[in-house]
C-alpha positions as YAML, in Angstrom:
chain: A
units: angstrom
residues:
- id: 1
  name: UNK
  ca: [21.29, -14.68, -31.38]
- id: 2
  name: UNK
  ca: [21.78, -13.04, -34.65]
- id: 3
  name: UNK
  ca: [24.36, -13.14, -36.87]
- id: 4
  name: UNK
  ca: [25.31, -9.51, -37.12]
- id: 5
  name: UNK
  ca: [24.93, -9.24, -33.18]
- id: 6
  name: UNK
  ca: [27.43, -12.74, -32.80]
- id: 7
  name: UNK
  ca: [29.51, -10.45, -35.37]
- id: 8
  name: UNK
  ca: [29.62, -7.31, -33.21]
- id: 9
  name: UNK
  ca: [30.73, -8.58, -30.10]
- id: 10
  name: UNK
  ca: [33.12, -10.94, -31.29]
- id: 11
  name: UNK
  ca: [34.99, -7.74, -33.18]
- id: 12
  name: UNK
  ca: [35.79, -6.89, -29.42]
- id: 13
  name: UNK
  ca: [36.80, -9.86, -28.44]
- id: 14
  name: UNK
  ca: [38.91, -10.83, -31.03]
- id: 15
  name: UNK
  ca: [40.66, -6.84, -31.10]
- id: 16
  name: UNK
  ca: [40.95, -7.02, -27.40]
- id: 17
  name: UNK
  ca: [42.80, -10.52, -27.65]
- id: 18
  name: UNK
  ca: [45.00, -8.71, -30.22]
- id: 19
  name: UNK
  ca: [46.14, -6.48, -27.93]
- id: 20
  name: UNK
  ca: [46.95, -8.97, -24.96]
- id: 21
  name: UNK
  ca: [49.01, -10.87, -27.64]
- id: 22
  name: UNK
  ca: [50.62, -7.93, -28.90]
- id: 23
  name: UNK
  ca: [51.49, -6.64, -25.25]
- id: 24
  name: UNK
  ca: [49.29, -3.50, -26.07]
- id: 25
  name: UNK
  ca: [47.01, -4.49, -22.79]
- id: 26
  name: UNK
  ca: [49.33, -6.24, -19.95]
- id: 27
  name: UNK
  ca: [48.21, -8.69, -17.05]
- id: 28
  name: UNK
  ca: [46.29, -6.30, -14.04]
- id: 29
  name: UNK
  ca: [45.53, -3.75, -16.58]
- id: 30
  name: UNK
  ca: [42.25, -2.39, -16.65]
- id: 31
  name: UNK
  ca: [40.07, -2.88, -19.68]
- id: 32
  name: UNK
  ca: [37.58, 0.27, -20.42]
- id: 33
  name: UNK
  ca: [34.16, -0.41, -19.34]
- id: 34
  name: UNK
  ca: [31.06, -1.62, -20.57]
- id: 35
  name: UNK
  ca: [29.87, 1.89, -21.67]
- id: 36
  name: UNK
  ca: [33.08, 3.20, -22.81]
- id: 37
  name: UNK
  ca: [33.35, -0.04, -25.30]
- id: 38
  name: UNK
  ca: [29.76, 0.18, -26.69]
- id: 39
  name: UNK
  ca: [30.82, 3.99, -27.35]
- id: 40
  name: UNK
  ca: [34.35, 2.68, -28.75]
- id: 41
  name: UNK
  ca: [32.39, 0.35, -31.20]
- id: 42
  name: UNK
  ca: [29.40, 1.56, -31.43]
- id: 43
  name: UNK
  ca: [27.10, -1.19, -30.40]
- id: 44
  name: UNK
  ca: [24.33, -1.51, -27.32]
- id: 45
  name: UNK
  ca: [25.62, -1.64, -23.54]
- id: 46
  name: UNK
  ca: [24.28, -5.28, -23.69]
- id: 47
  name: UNK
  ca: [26.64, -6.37, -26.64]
- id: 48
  name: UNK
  ca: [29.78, -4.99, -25.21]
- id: 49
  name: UNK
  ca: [28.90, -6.94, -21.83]
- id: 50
  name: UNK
  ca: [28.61, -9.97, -23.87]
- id: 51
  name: UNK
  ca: [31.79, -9.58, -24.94]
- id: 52
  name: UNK
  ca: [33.22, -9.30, -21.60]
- id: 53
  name: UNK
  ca: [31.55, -12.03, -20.69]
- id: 54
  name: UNK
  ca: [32.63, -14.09, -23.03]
- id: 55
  name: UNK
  ca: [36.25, -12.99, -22.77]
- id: 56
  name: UNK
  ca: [36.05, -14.09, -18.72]
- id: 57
  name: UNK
  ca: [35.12, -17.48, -19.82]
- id: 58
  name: UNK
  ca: [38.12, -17.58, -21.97]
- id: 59
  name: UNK
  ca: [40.42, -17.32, -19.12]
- id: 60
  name: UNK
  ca: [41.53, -13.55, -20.48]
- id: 61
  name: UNK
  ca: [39.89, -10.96, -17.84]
- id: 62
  name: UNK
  ca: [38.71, -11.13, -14.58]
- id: 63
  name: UNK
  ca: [35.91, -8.90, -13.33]
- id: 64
  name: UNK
  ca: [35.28, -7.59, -10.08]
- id: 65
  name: UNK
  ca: [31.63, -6.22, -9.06]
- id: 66
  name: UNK
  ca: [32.16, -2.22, -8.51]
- id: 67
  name: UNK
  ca: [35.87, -2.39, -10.23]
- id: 68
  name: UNK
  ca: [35.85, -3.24, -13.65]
- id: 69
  name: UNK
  ca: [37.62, -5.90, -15.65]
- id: 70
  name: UNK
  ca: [41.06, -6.46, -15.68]
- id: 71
  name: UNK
  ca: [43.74, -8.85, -18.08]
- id: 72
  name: UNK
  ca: [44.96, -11.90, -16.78]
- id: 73
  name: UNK
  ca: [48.06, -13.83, -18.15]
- id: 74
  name: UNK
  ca: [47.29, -14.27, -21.61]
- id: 75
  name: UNK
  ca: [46.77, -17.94, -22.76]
- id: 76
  name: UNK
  ca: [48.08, -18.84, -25.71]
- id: 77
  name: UNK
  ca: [47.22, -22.04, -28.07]
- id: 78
  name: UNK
  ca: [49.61, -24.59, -26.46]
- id: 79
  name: UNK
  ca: [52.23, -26.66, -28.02]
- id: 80
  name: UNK
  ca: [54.81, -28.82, -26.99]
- id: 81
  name: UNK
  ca: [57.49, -26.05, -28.21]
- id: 82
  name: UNK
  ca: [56.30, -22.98, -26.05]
- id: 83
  name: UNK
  ca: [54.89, -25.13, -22.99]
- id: 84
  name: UNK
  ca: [58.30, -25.18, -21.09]
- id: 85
  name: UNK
  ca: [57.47, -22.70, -18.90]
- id: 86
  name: UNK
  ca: [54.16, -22.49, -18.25]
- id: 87
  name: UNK
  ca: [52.46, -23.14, -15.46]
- id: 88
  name: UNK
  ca: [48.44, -23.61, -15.12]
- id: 89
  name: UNK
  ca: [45.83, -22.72, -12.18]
- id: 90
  name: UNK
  ca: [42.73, -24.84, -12.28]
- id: 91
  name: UNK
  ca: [40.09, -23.02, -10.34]
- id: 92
  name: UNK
  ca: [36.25, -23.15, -9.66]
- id: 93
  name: UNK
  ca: [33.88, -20.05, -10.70]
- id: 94
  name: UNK
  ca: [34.14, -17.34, -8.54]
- id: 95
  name: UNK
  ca: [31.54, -15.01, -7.08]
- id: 96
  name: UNK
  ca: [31.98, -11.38, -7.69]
- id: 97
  name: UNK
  ca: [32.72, -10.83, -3.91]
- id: 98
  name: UNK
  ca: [35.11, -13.55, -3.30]
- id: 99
  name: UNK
  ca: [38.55, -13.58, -3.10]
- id: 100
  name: UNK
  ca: [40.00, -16.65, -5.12]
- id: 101
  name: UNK
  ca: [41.53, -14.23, -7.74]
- id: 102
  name: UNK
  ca: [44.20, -13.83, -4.88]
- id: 103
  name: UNK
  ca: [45.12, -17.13, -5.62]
- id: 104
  name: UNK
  ca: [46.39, -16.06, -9.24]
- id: 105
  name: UNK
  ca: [47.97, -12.99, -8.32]
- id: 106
  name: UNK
  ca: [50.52, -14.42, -5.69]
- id: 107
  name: UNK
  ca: [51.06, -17.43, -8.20]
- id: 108
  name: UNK
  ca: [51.40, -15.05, -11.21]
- id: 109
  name: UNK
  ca: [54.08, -12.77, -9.37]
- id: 110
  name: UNK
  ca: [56.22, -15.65, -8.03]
- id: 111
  name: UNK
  ca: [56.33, -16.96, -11.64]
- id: 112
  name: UNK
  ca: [56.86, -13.58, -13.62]
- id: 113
  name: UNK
  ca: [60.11, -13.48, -11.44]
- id: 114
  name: UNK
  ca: [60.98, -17.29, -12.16]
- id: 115
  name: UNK
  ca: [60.40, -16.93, -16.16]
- id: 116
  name: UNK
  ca: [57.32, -18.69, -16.15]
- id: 117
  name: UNK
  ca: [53.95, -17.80, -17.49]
- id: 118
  name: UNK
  ca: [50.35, -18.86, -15.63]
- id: 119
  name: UNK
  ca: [47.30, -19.74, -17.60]
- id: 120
  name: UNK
  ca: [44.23, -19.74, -15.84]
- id: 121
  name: UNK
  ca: [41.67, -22.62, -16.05]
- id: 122
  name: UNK
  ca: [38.09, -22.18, -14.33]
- id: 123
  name: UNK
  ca: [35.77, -25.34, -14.16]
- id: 124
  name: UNK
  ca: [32.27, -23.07, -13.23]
- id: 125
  name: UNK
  ca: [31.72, -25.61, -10.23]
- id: 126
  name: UNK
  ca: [31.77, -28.55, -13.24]
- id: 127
  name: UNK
  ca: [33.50, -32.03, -11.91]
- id: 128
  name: UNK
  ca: [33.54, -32.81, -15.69]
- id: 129
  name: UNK
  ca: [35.37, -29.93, -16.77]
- id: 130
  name: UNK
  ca: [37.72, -30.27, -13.84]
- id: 131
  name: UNK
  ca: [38.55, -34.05, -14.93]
- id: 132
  name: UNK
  ca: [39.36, -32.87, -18.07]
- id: 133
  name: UNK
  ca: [41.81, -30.09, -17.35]
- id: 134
  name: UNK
  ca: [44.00, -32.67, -15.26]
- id: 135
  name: UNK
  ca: [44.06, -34.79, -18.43]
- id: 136
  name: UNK
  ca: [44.20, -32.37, -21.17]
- id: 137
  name: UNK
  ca: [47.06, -29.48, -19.47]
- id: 138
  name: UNK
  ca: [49.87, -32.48, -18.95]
- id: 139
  name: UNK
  ca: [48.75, -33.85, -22.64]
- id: 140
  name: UNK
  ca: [49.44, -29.75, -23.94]
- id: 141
  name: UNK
  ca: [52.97, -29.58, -22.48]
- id: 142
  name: UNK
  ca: [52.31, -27.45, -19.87]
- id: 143
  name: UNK
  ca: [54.90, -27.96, -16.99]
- id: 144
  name: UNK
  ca: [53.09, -28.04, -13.90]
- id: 145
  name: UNK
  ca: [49.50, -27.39, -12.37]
- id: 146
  name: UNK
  ca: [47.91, -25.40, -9.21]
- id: 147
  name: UNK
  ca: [44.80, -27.37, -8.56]
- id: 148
  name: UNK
  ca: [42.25, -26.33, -6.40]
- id: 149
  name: UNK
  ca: [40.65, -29.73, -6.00]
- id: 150
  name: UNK
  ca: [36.11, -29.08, -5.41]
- id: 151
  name: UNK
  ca: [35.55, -32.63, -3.97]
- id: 152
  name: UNK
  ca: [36.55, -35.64, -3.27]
- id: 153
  name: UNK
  ca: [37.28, -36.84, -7.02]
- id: 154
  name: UNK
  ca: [40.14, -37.85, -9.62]
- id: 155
  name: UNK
  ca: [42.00, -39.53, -7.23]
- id: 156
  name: UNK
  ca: [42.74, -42.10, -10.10]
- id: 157
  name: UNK
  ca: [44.28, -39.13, -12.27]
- id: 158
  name: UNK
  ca: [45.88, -37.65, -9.52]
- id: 159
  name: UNK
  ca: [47.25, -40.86, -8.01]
- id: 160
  name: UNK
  ca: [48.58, -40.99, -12.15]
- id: 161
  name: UNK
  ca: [50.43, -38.10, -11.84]
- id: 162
  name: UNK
  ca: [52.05, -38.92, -8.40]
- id: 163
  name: UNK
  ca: [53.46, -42.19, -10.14]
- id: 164
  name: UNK
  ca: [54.52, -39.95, -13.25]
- id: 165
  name: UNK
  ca: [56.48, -37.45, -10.20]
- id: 166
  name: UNK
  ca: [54.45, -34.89, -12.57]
- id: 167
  name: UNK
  ca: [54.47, -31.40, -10.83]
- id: 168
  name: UNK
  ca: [51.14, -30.73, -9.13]
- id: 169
  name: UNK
  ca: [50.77, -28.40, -5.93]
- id: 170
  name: UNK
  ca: [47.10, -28.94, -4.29]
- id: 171
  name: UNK
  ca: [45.76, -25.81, -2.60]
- id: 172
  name: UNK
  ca: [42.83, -24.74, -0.36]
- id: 173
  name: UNK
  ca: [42.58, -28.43, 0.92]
- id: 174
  name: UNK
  ca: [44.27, -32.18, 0.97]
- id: 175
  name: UNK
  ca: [43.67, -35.33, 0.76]
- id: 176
  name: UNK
  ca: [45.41, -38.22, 3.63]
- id: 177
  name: UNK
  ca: [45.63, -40.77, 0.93]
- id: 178
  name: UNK
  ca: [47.03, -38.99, -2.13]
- id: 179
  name: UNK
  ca: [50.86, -38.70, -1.63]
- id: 180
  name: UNK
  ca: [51.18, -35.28, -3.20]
- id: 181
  name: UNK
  ca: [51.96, -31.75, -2.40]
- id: 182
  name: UNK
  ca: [49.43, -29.06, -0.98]
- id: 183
  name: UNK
  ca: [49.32, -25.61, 0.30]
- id: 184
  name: UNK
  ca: [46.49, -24.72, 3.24]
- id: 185
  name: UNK
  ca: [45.61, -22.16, 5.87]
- id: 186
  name: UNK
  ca: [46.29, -23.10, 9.33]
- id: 187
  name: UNK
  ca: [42.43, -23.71, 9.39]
- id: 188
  name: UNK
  ca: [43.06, -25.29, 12.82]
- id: 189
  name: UNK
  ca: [44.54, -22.47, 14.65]
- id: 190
  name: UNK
  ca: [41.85, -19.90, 12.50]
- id: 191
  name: UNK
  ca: [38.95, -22.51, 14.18]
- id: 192
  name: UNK
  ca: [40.74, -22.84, 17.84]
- id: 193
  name: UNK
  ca: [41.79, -18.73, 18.02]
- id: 194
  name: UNK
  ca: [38.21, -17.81, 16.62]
- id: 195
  name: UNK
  ca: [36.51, -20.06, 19.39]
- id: 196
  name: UNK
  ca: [38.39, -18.72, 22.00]
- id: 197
  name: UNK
  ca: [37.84, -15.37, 21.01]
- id: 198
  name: UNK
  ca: [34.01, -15.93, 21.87]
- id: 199
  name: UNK
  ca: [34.87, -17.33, 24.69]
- id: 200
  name: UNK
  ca: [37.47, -14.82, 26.39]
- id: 201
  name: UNK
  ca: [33.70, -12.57, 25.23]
- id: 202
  name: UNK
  ca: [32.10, -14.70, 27.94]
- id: 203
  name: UNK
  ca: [30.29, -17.23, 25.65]
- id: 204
  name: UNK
  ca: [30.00, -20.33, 26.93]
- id: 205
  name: UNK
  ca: [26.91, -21.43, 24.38]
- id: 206
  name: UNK
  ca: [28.67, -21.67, 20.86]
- id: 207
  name: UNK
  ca: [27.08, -23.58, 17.93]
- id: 208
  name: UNK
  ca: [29.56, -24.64, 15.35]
- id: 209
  name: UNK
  ca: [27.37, -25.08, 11.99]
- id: 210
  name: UNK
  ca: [28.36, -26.04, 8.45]
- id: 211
  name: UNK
  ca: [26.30, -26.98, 5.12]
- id: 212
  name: UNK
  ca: [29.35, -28.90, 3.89]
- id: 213
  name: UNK
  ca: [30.57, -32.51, 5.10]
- id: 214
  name: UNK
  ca: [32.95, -33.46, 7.82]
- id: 215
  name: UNK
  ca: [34.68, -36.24, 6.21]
- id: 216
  name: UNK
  ca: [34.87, -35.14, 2.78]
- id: 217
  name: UNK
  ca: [36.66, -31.44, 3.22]
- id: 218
  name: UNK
  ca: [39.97, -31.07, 5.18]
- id: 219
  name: UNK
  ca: [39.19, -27.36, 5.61]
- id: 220
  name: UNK
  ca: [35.84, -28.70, 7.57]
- id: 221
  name: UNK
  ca: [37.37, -31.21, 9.61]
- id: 222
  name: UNK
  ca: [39.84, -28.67, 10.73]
- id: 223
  name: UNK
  ca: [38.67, -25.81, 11.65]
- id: 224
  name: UNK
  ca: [36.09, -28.25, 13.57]
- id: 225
  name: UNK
  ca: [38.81, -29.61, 15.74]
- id: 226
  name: UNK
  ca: [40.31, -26.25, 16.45]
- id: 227
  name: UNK
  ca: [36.58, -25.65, 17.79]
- id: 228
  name: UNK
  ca: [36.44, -28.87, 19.76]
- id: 229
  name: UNK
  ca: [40.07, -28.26, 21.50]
- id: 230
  name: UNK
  ca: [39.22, -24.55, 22.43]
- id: 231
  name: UNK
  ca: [36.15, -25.58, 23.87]
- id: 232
  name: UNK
  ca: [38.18, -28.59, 25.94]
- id: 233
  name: UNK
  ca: [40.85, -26.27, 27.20]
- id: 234
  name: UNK
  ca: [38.43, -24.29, 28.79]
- id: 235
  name: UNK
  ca: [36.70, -26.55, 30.63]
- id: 236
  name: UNK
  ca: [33.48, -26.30, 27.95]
- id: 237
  name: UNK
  ca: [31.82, -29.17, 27.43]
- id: 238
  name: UNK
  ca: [31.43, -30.26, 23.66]
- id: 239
  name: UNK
  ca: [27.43, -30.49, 23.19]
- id: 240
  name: UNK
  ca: [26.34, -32.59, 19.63]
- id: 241
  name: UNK
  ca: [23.08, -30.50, 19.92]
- id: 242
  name: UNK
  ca: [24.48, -27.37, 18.79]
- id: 243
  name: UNK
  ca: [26.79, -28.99, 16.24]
- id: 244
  name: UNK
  ca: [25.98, -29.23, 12.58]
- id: 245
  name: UNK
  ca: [26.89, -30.29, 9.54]
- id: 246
  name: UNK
  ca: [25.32, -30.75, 5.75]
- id: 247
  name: UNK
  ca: [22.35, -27.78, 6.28]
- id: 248
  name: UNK
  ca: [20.59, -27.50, 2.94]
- id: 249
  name: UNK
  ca: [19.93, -24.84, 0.77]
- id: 250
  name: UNK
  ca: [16.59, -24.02, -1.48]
- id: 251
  name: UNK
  ca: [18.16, -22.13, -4.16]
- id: 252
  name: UNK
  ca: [20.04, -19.15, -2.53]
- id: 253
  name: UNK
  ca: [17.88, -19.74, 0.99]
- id: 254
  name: UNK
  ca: [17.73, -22.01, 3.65]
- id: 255
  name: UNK
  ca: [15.60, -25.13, 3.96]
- id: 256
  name: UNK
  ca: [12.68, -24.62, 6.16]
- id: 257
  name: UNK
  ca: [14.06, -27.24, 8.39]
- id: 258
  name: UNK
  ca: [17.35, -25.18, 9.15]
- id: 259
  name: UNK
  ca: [15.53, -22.04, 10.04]
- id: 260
  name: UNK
  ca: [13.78, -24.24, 12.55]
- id: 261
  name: UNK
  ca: [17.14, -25.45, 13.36]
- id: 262
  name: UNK
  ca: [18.76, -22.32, 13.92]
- id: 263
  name: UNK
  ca: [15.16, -20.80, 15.73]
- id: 264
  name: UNK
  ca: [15.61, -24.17, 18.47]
- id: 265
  name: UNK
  ca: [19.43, -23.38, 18.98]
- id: 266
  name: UNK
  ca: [19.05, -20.04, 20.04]
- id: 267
  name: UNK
  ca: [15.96, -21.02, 21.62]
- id: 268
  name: UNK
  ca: [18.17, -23.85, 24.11]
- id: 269
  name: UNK
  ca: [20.58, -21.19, 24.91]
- id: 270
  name: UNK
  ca: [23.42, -20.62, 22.15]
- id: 271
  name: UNK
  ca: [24.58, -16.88, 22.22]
- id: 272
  name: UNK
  ca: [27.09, -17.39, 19.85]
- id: 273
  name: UNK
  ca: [27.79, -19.02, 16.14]
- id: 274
  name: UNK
  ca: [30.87, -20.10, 14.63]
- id: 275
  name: UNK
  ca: [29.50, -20.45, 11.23]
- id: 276
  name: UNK
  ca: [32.78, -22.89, 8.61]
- id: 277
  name: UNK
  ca: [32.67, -20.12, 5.95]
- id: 278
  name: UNK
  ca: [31.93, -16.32, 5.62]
- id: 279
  name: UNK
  ca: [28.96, -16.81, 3.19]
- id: 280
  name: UNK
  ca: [27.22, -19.50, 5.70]
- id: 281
  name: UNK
  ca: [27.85, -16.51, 8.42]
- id: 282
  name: UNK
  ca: [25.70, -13.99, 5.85]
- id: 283
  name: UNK
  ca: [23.10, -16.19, 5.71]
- id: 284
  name: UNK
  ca: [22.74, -17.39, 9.37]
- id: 285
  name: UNK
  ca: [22.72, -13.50, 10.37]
- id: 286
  name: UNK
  ca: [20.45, -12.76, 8.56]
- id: 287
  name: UNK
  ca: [17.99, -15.80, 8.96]
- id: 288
  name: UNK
  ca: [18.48, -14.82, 12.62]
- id: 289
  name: UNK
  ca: [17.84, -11.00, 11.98]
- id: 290
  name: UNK
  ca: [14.25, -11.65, 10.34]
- id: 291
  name: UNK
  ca: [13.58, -13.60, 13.63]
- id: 292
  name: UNK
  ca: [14.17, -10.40, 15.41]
- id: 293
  name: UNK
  ca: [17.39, -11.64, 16.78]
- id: 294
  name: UNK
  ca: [19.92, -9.08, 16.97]
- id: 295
  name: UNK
  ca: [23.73, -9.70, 15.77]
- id: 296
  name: UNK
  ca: [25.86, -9.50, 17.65]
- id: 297
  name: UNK
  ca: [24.31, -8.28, 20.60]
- id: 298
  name: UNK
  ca: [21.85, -11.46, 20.86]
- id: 299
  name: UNK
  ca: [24.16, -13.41, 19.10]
- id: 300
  name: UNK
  ca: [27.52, -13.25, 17.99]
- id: 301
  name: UNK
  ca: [28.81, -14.62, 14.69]
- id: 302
  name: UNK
  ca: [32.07, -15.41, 13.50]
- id: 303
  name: UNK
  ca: [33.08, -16.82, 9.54]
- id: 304
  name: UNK
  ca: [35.65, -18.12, 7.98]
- id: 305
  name: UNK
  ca: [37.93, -16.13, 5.20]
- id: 306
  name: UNK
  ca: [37.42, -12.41, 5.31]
- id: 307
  name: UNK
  ca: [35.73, -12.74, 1.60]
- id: 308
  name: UNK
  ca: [35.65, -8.86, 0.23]
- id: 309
  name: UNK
  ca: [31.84, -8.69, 0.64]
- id: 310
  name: UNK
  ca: [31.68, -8.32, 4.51]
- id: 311
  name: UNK
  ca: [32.84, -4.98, 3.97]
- id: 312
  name: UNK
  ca: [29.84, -3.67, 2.04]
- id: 313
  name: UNK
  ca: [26.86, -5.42, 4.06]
- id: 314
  name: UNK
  ca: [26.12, -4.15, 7.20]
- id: 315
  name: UNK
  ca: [25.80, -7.16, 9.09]
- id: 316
  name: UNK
  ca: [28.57, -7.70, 12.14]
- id: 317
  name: UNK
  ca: [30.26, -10.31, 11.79]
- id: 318
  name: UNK
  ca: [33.88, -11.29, 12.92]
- id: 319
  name: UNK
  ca: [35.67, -13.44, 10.37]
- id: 320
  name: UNK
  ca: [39.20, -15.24, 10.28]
- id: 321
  name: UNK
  ca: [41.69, -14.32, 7.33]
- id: 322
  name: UNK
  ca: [43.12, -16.35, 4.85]
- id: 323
  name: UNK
  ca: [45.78, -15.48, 3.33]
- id: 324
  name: UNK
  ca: [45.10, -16.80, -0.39]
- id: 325
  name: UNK
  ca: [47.76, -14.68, -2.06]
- id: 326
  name: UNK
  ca: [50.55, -16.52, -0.13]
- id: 327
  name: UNK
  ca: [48.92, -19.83, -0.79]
- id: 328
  name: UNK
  ca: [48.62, -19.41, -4.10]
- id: 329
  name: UNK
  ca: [52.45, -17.61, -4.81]
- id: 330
  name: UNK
  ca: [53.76, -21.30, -2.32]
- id: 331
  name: UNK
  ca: [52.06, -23.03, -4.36]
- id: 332
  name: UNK
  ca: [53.77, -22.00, -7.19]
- id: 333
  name: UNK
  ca: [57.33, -21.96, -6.04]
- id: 334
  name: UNK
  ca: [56.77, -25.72, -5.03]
- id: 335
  name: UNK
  ca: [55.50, -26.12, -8.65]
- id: 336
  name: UNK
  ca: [58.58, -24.60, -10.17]
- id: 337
  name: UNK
  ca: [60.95, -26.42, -7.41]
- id: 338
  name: UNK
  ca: [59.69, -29.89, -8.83]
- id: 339
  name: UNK
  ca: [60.05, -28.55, -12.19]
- id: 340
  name: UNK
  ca: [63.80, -27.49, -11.61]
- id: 341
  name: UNK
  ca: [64.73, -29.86, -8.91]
- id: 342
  name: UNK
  ca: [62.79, -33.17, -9.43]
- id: 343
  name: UNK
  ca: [61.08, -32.80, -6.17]
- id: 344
  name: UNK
  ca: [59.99, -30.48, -3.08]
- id: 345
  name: UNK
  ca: [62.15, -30.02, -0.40]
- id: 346
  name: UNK
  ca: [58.80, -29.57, 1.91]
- id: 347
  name: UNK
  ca: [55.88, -31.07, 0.92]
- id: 348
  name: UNK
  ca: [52.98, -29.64, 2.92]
- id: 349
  name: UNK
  ca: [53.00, -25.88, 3.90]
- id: 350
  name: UNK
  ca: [50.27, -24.26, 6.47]
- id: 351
  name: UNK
  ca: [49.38, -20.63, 5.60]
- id: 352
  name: UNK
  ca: [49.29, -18.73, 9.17]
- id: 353
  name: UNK
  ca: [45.62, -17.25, 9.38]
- id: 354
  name: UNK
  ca: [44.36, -13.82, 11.38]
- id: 355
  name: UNK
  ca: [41.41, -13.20, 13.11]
- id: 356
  name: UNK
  ca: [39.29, -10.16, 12.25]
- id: 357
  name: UNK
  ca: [37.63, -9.11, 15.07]
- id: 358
  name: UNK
  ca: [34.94, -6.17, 14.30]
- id: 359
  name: UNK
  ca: [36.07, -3.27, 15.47]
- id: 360
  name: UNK
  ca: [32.70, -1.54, 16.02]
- id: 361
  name: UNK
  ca: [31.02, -4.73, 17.64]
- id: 362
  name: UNK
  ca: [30.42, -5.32, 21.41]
- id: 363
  name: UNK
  ca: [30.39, -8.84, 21.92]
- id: 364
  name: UNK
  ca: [30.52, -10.13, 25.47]
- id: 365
  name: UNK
  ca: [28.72, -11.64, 27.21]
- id: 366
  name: UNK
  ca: [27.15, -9.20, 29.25]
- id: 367
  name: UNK
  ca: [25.53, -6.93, 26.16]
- id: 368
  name: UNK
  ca: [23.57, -10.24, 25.26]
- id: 369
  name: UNK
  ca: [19.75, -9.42, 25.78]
...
């Protein structure tokens, strides 16, 4: 990249950063888009993108796909003196379509009330850059973290920080042998309550598939056993043929050998899929779809977490709700209670979950062909 095009964009960014530290742009505000800044500055479409780009990476704006970009909690350069009262969110990237911005939102309006302020932390999927942020953020003075953990990793850091009583909240899943707070969804009743709701549709047939592993996620392990125990208390036996974990991915697409998966499933009888997570569900349906399987009135899907992207593809699939703004605003008033009080009064909270049925779906039994 040239020079005078590094110099253009960064004259956004760094006059767009004025204004968030001069309170001239406020968190949730909406910045003008792409076309209205090159016109602003005069510059190209593609240099005023780069600038938002860059200024997501920063932890400054969010963007949403079909929205625009909006100002998070500014984050300053942190010192010991102006640390008191701030509270960090370590997240991984986020997809356009998802929903983990929720997260920041119920955290950031629990602490505007408390006095605190929330900088925001984003790894891009990068164990690395997650290690760091536990080490670095406690090292900066800030007070406490939000840590939505990606795997099974740091325990040595974390364990660290348990031994240190340094306020931590984990969120979206926990770990048995770490001894420290967490906030989840009630993944086991969303699992049971979804399973039951194919059944009560007559399904007796129900695959339960997954491309992550049982013993590594809670949320996995969960919403499995809420599968296993509505199956059992309706007399359904629990068949290992039609359960499956770890299916791979080529790039964005299935493996050949889990298309032929999915093609002998419905092939030994399953009319319905409880697919672990709403982007797994996507994918299935539409693997099944170019099969000339029809969804749902061949076979019935149901995901996990209501992401914001079910509601522009027009593929049927019922889906259980999370509810990640009220994870992530517990999560921070258990941060700010260990802050203030040395400890949490309760040290686990479950998130109640709701199942989505959709509306315009007919999904018993006796509609499948």
């Amino acid at each position: 990249m040239s020079k005078e095009r590094k110099t253009l964009y960064s004259k956004i960014i760094d006059d767009i950063k004025r204004q968030i530290e001069e309170n001239k742009l406020m968190p949730g505000e909406q910045l003008p888009t792409e076309m209205e800044l090159a016109k602003k500055y005069n510059v190209s479409r593609i240099t005023s993108q780069r600038a938002l780009v860059e200024l997501e990476r920063e932890g400054l704006i969010y963007r949403r796909q079909g929205k625009g970009s909006f100002v998070l909690p500014f984050r300053s350069n942190t010192t010991k003196d102006v640390t008191h009262k701030v509270i960090s969110i370590i997240l991984p990237s986020d997809g356009p379509t998802g929903r983990r911005i929720d997260y920041i939102d119920g955290a950031n309006d629990y602490l505007n009330q408390k006095g605190y302020l929330l900088t925001i932390h984003t790894t891009n999927d990068n164990l690395e850059q997650e290690r760091n942020f536990l080490i670095d953020l406690p090292n900066q003075g800030i007070s406490g973290i939000i840590y939505y953990p990606t795997a099974r990793k740091n325990f040595d850091i974390l364990y660290g920080m348990h031994l240190k009583n340094y306020p931590i909240v984990i969120i979206d899943k926990y770990f048995q042998s770490l001894p420290l707070c967490y906030v989840v969804s009630d993944n086991f009743t969303g699992g049971y309550e979804a399973t039951t709701y194919l059944i009560e549709s007559g399904h007796t047939r129900i695959a339960y598939l997954s491309n992550l592993n049982i013993e590594d996620i809670s949320t996995v392990r969960e919403r499995f056993f809420g599968y296993c125990n509505a199956l059992k208390d309706n007399n359904i036996s629990l068949d290992y043929d039609i359960v499956h974990f770890n299916l791979t991915y080529e790039g964005d697409e299935f493996a050949f050998s889990t298309v032929e998966l999915l093609r002998s499933i419905i092939e030994g009888g399953v009319t319905a899929i409880f697919a672990e997570h709403d982007y797994l569900a996507i994918s299935i349906a539409r693997v099944l779809e170019n099969m000339g399987i029809d969804v749902p009135g061949d076979v019935a899907i149901v995901g996990f977490d209501n992401i914001e992207l079910l509601e522009h593809l027009n593929i049927p699939i019922i889906s259980v709700d999370q509810n990640f703004y009220e994870i992530g605003r517990a999560a921070a008033s258990m941060v700010v209670e260990i802050i203030e009080q040395g400890s949490c009064e309760v040290e686990r909270r479950i998130i109640p979950v709701k199942l989505i049925p959709n509306q315009s779906d007919n999904l018993t039994i006796d509609n499948v062909k």
